[in-house]
PQR file of N, CA, C, O and H, with PARSE charges and radii, in Angstrom:
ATOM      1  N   UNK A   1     110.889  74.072 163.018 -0.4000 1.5000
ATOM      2  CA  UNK A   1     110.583  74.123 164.425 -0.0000 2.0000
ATOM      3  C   UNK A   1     109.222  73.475 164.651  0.5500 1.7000
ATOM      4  O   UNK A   1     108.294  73.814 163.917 -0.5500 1.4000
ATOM      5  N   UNK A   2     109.053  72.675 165.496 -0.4000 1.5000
ATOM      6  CA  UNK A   2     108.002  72.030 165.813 -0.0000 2.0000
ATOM      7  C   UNK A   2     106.946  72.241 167.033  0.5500 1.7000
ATOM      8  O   UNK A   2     107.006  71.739 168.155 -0.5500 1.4000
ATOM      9  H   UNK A   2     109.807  72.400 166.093  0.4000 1.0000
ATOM     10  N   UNK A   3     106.016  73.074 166.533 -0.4000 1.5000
ATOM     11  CA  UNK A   3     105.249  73.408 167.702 -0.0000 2.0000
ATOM     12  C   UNK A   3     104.664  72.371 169.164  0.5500 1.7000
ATOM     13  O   UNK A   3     103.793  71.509 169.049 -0.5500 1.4000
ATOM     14  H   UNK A   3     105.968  73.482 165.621  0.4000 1.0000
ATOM     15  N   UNK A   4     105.359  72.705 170.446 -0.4000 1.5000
ATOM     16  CA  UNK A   4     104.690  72.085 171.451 -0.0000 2.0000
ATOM     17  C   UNK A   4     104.557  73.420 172.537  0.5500 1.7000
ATOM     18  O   UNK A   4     105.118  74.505 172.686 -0.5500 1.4000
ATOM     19  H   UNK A   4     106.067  73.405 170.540  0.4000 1.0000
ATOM     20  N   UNK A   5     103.268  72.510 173.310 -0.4000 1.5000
ATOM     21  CA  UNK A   5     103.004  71.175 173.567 -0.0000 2.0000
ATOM     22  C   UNK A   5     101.959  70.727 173.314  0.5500 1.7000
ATOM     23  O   UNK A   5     101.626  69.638 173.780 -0.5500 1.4000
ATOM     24  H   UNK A   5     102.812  71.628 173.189  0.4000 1.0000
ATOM     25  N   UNK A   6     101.100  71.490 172.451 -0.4000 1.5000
ATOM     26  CA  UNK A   6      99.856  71.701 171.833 -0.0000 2.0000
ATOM     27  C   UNK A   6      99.567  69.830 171.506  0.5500 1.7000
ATOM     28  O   UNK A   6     100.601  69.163 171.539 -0.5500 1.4000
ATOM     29  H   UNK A   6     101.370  72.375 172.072  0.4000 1.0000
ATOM     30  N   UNK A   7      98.516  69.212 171.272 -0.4000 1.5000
ATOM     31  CA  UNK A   7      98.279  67.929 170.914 -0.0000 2.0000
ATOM     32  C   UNK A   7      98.007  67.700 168.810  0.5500 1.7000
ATOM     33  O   UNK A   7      97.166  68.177 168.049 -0.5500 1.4000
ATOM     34  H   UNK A   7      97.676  69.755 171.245  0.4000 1.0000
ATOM     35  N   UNK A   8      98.617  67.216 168.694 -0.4000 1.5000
ATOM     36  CA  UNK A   8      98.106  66.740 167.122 -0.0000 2.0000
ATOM     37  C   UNK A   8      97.226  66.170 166.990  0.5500 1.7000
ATOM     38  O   UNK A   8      96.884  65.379 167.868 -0.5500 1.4000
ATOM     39  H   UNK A   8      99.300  66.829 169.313  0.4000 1.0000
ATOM     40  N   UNK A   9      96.427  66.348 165.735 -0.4000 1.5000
ATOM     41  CA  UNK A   9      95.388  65.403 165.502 -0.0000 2.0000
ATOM     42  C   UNK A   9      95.530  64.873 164.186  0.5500 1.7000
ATOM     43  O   UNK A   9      95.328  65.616 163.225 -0.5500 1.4000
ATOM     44  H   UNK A   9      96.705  66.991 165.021  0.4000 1.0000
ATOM     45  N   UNK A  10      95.889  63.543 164.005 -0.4000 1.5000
ATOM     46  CA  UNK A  10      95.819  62.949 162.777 -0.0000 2.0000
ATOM     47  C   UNK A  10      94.630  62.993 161.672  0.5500 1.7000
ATOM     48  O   UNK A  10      93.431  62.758 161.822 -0.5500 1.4000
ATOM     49  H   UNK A  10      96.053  62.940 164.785  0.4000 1.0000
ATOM     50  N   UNK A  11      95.160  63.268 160.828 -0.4000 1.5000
ATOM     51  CA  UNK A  11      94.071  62.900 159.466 -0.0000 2.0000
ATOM     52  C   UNK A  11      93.345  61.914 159.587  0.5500 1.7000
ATOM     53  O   UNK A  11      93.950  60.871 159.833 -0.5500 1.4000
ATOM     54  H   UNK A  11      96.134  63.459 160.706  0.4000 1.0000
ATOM     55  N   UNK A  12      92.006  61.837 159.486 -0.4000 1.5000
ATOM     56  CA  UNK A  12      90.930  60.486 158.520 -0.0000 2.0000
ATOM     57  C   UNK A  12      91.544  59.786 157.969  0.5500 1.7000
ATOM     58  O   UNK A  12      91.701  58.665 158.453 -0.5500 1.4000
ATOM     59  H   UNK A  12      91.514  62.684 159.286  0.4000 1.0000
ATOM     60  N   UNK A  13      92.124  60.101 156.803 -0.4000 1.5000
ATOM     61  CA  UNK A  13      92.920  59.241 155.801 -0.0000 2.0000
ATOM     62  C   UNK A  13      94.076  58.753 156.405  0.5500 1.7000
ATOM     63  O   UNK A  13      94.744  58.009 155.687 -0.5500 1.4000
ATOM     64  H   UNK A  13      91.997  61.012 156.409  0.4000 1.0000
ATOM     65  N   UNK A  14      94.541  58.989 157.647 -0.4000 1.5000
ATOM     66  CA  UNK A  14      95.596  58.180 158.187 -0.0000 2.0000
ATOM     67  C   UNK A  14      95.199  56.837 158.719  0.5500 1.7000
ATOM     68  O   UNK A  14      94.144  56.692 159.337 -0.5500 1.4000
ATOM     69  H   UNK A  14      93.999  59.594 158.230  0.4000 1.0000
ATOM     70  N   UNK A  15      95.997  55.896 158.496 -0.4000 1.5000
ATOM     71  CA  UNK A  15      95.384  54.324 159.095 -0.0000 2.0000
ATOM     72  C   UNK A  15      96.793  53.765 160.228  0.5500 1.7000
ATOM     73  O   UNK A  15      97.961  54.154 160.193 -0.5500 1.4000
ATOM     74  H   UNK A  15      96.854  56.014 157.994  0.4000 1.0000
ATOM     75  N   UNK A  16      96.320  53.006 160.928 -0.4000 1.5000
ATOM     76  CA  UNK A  16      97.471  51.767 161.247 -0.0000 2.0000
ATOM     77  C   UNK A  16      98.326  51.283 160.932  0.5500 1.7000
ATOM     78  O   UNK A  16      99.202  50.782 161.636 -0.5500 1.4000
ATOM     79  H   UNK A  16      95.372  52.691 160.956  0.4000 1.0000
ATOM     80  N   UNK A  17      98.231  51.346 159.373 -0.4000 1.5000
ATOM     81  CA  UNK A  17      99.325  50.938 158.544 -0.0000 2.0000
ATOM     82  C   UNK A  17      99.964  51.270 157.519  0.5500 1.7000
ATOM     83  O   UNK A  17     100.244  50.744 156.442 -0.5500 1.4000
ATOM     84  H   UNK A  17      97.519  51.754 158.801  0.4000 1.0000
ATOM     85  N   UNK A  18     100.255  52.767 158.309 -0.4000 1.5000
ATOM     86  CA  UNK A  18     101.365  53.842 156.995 -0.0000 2.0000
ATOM     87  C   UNK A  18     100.383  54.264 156.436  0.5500 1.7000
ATOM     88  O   UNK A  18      99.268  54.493 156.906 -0.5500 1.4000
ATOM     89  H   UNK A  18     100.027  53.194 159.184  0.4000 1.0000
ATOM     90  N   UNK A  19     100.850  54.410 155.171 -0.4000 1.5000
ATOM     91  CA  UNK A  19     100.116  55.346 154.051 -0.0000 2.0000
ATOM     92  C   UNK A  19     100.412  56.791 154.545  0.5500 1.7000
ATOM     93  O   UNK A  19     101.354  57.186 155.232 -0.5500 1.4000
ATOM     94  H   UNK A  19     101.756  54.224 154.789  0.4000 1.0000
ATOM     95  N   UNK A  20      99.194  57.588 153.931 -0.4000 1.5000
ATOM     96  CA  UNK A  20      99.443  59.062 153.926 -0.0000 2.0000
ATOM     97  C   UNK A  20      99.050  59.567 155.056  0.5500 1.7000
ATOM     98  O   UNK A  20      97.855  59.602 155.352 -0.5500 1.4000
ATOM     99  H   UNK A  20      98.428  57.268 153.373  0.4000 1.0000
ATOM    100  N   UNK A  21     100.200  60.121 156.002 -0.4000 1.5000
ATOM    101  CA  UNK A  21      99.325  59.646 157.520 -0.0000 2.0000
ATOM    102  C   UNK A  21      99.966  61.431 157.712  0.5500 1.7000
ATOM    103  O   UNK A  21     101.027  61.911 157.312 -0.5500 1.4000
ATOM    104  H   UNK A  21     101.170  60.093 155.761  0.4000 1.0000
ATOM    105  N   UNK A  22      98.893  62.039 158.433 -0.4000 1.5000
ATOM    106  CA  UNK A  22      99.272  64.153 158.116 -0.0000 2.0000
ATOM    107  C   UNK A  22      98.683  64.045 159.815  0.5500 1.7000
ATOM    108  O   UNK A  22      97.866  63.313 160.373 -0.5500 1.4000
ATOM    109  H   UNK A  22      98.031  61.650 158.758  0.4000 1.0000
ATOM    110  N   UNK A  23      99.549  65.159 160.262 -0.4000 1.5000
ATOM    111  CA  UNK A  23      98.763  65.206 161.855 -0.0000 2.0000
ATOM    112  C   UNK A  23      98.360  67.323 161.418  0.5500 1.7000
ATOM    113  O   UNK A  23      98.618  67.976 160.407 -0.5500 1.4000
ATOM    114  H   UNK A  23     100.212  65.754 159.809  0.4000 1.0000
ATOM    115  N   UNK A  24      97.798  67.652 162.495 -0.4000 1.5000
ATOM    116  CA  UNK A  24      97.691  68.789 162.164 -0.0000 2.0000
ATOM    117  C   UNK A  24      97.107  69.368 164.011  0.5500 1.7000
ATOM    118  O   UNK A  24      96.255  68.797 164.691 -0.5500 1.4000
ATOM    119  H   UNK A  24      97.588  67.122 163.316  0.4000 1.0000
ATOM    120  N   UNK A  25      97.762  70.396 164.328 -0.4000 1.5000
ATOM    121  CA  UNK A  25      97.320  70.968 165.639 -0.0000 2.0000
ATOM    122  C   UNK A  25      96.162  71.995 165.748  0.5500 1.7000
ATOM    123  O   UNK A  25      96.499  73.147 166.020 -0.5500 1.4000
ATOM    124  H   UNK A  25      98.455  70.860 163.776  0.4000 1.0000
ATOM    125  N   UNK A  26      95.194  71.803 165.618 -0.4000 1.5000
ATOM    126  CA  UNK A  26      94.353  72.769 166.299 -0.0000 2.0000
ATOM    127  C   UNK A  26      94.246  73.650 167.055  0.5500 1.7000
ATOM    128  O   UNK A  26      93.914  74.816 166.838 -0.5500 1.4000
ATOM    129  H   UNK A  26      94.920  70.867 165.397  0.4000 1.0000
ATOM    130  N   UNK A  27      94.679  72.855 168.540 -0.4000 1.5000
ATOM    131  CA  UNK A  27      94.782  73.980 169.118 -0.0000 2.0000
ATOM    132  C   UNK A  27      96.007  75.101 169.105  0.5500 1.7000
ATOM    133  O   UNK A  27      95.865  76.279 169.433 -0.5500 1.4000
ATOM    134  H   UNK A  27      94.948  71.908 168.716  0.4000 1.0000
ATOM    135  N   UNK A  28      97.153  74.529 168.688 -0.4000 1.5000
ATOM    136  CA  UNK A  28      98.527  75.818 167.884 -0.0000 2.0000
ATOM    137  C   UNK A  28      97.516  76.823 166.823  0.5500 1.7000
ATOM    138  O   UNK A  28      97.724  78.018 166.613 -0.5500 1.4000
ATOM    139  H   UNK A  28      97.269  73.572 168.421  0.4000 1.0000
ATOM    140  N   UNK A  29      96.753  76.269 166.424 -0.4000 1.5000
ATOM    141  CA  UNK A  29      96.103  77.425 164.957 -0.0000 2.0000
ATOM    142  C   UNK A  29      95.697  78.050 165.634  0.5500 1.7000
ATOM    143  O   UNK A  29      95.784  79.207 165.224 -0.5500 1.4000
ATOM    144  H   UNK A  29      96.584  75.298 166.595  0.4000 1.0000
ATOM    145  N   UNK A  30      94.898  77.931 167.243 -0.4000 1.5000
ATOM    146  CA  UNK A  30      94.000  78.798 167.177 -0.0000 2.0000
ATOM    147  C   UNK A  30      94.915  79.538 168.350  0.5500 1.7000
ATOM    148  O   UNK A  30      94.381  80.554 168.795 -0.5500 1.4000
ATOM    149  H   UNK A  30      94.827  76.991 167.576  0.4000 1.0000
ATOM    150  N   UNK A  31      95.967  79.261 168.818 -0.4000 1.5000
ATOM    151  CA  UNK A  31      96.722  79.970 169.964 -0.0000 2.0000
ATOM    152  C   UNK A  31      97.442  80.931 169.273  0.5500 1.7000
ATOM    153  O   UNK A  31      97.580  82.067 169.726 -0.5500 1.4000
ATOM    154  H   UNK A  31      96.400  78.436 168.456  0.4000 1.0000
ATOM    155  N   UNK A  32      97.937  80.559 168.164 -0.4000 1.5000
ATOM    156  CA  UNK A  32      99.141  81.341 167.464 -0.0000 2.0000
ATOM    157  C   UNK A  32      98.867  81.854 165.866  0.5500 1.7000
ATOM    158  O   UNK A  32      99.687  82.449 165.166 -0.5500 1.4000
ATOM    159  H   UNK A  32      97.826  79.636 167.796  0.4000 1.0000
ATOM    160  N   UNK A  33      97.567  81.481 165.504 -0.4000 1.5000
ATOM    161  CA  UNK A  33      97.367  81.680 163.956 -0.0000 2.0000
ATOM    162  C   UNK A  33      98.038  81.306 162.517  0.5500 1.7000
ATOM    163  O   UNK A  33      98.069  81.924 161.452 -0.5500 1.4000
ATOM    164  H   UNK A  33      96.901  80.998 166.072  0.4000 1.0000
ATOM    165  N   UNK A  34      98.753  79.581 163.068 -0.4000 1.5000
ATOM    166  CA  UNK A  34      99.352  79.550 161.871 -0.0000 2.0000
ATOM    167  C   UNK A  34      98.698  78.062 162.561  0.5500 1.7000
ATOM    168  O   UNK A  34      98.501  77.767 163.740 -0.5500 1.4000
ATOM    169  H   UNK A  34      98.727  79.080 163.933  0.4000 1.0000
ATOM    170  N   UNK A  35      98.392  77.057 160.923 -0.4000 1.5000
ATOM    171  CA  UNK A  35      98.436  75.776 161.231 -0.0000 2.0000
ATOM    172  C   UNK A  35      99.609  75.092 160.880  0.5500 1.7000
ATOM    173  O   UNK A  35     100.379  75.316 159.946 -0.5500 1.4000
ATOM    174  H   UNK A  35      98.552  77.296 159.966  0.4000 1.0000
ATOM    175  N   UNK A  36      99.653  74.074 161.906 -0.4000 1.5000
ATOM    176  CA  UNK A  36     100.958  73.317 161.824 -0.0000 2.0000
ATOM    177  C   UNK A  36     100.772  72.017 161.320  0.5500 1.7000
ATOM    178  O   UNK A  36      99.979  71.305 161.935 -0.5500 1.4000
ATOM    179  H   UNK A  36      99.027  73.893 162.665  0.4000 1.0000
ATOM    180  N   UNK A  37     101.290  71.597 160.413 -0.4000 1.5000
ATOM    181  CA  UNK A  37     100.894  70.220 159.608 -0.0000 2.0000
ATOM    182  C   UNK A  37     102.525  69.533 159.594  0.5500 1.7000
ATOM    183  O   UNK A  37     103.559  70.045 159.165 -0.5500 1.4000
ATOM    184  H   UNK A  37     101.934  72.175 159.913  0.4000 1.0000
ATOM    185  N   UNK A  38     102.273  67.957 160.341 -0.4000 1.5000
ATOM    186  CA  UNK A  38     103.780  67.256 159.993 -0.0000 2.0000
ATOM    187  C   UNK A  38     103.191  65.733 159.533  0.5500 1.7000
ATOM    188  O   UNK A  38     102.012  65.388 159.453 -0.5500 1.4000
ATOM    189  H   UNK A  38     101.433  67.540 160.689  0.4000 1.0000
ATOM    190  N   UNK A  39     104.355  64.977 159.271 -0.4000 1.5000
ATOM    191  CA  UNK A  39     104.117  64.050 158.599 -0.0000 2.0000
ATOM    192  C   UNK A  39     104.246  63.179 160.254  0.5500 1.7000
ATOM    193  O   UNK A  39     105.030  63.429 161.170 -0.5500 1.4000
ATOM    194  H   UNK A  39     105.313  65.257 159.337  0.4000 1.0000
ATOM    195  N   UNK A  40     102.979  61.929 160.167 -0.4000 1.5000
ATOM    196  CA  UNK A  40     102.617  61.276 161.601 -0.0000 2.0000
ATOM    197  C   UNK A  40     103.915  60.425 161.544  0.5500 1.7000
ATOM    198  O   UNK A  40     104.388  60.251 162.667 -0.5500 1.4000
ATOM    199  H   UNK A  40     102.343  61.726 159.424  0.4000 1.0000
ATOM    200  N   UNK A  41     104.463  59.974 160.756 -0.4000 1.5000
ATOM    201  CA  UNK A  41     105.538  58.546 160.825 -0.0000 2.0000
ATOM    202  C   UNK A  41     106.823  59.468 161.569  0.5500 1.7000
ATOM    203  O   UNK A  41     107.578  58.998 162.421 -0.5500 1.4000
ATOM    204  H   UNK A  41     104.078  60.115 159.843  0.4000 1.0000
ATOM    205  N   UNK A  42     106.880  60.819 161.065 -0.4000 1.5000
ATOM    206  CA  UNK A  42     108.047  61.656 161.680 -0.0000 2.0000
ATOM    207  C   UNK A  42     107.268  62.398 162.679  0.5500 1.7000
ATOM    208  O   UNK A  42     106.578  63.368 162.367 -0.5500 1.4000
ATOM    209  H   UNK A  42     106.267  61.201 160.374  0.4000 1.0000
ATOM    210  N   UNK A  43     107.373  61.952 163.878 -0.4000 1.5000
ATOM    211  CA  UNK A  43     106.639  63.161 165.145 -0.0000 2.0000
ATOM    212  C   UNK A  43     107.415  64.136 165.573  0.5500 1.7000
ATOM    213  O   UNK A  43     106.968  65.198 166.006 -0.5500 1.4000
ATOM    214  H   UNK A  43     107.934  61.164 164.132  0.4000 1.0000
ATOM    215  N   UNK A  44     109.122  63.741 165.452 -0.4000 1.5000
ATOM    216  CA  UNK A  44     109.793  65.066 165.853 -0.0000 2.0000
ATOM    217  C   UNK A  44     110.385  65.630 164.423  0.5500 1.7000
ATOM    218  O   UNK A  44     111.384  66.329 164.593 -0.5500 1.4000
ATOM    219  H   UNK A  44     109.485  62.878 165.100  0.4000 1.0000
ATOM    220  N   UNK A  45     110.012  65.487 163.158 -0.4000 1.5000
ATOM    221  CA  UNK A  45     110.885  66.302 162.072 -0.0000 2.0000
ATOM    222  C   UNK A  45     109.855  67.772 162.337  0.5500 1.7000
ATOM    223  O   UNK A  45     109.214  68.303 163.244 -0.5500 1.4000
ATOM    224  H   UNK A  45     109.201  64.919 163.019  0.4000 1.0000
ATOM    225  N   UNK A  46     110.106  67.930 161.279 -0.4000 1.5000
ATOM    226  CA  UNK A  46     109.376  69.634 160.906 -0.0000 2.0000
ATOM    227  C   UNK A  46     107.917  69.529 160.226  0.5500 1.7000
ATOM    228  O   UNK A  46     107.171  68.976 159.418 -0.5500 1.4000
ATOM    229  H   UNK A  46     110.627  67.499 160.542  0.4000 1.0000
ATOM    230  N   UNK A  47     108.111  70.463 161.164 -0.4000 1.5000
ATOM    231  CA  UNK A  47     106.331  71.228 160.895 -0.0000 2.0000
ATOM    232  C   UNK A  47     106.199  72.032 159.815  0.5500 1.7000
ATOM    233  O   UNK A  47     106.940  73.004 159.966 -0.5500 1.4000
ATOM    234  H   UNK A  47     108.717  70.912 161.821  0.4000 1.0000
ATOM    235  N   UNK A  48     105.410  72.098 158.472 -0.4000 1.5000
ATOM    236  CA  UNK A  48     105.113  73.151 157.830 -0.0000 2.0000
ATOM    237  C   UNK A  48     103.988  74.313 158.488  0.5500 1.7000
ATOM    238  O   UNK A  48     103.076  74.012 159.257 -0.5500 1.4000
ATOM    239  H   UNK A  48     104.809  71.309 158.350  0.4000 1.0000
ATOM    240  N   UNK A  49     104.114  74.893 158.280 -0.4000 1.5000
ATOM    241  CA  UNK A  49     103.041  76.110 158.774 -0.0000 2.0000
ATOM    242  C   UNK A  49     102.335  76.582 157.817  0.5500 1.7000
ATOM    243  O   UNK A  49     102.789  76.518 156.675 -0.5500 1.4000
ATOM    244  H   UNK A  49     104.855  75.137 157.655  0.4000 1.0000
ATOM    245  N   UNK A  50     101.103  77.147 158.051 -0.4000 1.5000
ATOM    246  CA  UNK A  50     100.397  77.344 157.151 -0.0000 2.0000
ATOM    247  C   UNK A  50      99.476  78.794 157.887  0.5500 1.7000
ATOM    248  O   UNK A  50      99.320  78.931 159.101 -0.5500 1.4000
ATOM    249  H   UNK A  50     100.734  77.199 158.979  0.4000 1.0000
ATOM    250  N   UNK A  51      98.920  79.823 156.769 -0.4000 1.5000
ATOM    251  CA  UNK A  51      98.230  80.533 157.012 -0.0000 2.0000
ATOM    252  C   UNK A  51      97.084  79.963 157.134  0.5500 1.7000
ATOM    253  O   UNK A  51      97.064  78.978 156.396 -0.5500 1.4000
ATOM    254  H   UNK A  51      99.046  79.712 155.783  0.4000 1.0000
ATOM    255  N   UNK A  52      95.784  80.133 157.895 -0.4000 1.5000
ATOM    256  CA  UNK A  52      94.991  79.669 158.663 -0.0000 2.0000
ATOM    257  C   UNK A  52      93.652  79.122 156.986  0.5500 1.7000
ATOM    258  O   UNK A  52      92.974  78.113 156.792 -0.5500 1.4000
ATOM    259  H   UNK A  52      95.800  80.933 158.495  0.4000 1.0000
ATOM    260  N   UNK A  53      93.877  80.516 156.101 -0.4000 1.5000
ATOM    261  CA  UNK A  53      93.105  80.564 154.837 -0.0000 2.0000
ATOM    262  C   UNK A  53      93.986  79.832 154.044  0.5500 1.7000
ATOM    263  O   UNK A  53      93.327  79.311 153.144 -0.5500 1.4000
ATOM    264  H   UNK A  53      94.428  81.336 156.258  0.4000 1.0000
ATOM    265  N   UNK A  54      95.174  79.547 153.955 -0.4000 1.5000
ATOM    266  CA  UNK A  54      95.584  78.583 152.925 -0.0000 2.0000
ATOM    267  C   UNK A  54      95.334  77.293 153.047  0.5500 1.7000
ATOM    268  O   UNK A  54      95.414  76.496 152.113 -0.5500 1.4000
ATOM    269  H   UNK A  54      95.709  79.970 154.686  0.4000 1.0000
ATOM    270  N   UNK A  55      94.935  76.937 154.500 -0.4000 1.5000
ATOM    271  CA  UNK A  55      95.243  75.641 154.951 -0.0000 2.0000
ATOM    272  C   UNK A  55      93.843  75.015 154.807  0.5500 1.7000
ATOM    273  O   UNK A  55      93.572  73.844 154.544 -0.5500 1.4000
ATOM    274  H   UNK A  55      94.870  77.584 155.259  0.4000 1.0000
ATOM    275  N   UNK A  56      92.788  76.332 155.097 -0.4000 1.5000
ATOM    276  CA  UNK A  56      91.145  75.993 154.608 -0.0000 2.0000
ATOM    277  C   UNK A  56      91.282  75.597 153.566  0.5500 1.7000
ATOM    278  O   UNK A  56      91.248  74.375 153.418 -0.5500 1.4000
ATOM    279  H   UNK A  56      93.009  77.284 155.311  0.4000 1.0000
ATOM    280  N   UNK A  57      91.485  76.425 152.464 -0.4000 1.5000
ATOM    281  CA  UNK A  57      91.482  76.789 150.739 -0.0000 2.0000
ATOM    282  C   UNK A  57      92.148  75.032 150.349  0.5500 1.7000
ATOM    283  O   UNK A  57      91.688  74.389 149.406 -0.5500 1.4000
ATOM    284  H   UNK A  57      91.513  77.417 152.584  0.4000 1.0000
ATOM    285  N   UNK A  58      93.135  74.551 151.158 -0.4000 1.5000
ATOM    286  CA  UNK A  58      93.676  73.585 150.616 -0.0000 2.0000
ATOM    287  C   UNK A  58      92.680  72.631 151.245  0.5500 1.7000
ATOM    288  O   UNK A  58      91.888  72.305 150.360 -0.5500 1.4000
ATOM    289  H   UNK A  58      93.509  75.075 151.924  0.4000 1.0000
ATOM    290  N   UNK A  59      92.377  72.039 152.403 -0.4000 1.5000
ATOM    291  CA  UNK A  59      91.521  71.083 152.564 -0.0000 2.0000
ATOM    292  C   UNK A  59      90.014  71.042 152.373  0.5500 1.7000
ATOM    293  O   UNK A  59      89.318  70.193 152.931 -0.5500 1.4000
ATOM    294  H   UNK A  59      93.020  72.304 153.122  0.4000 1.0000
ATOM    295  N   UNK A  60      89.271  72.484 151.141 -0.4000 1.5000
ATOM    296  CA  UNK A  60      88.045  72.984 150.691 -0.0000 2.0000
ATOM    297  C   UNK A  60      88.470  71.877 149.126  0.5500 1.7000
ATOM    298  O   UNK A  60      87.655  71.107 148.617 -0.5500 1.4000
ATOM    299  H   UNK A  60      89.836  73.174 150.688  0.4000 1.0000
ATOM    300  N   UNK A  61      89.736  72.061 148.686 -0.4000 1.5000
ATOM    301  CA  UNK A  61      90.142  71.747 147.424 -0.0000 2.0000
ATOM    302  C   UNK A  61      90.041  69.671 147.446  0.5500 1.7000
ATOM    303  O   UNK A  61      89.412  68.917 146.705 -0.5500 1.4000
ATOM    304  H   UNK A  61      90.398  72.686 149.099  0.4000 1.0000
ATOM    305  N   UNK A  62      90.891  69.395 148.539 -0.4000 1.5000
ATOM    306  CA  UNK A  62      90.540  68.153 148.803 -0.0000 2.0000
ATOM    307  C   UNK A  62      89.177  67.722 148.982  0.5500 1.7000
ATOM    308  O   UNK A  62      88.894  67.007 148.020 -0.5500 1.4000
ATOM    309  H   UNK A  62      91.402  70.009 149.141  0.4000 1.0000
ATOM    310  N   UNK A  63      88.161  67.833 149.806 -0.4000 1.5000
ATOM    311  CA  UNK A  63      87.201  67.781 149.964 -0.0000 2.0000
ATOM    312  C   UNK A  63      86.105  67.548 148.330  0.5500 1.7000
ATOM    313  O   UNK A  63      85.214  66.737 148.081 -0.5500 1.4000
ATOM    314  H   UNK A  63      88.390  68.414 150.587  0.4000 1.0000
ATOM    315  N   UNK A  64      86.662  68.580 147.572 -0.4000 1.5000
ATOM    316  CA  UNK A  64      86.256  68.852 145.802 -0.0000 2.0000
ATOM    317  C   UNK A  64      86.740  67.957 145.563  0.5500 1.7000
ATOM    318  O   UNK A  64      85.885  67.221 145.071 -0.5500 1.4000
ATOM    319  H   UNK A  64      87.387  69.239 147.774  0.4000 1.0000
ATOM    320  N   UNK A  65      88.083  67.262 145.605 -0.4000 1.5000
ATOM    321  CA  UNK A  65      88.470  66.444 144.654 -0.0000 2.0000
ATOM    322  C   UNK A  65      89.371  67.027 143.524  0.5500 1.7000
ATOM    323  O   UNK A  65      89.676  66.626 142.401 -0.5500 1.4000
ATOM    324  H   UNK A  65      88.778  67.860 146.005  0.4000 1.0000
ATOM    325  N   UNK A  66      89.720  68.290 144.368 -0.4000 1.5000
ATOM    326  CA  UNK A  66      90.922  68.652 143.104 -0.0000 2.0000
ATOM    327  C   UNK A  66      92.372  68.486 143.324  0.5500 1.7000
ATOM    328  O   UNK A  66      93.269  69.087 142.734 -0.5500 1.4000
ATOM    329  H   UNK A  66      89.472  68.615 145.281  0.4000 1.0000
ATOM    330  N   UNK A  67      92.490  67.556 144.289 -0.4000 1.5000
ATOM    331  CA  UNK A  67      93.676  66.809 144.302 -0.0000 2.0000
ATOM    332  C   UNK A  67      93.928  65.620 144.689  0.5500 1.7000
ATOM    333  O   UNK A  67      93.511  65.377 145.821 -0.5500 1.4000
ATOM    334  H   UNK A  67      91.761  67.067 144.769  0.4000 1.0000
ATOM    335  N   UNK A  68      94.626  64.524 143.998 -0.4000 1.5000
ATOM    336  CA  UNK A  68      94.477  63.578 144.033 -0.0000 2.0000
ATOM    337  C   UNK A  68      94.940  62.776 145.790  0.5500 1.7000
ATOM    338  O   UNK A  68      95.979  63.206 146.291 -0.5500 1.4000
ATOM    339  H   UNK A  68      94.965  64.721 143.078  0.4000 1.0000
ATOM    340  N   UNK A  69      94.481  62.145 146.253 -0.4000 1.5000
ATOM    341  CA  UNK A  69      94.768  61.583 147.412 -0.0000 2.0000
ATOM    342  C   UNK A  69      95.599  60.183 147.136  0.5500 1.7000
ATOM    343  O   UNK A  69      95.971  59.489 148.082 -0.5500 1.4000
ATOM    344  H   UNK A  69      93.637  61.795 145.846  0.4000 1.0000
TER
END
């Protein structure tokens, strides 16, 4: 299920031309307490959801460099 009508905000690491392109809603996290992460090339597939601390914990881990981009 895909949260609307909330606005996405694409990743940094997303460009113009494909690649690893992640949108993620803000304001859904902070209305409903789950973050919603989809892939930008698919705007209407599915949303993963995320607990608000997993979704930190995972982009604290990126940030480190403990996963490869």
């Amino acid at each position: 299920m895909t949260p609307q009508p909330h606005p996405w905000v694409k990743s940094s690491y997303s460009s113009q031309d494909g690649g690893n392109c992640v949108e993620w809603s803000p304001a859904h996290a902070c209305a409903h307490g789950t973050v919603p992460v989809r892939d930008s090339k698919d705007p209407e597939g599915p949303a993963l959801m995320f607990e608000p601390s997993a979704w930190s914990a995972f982009v604290t881990g990126l940030q480190a460099g403990e996963f490869p981009v």
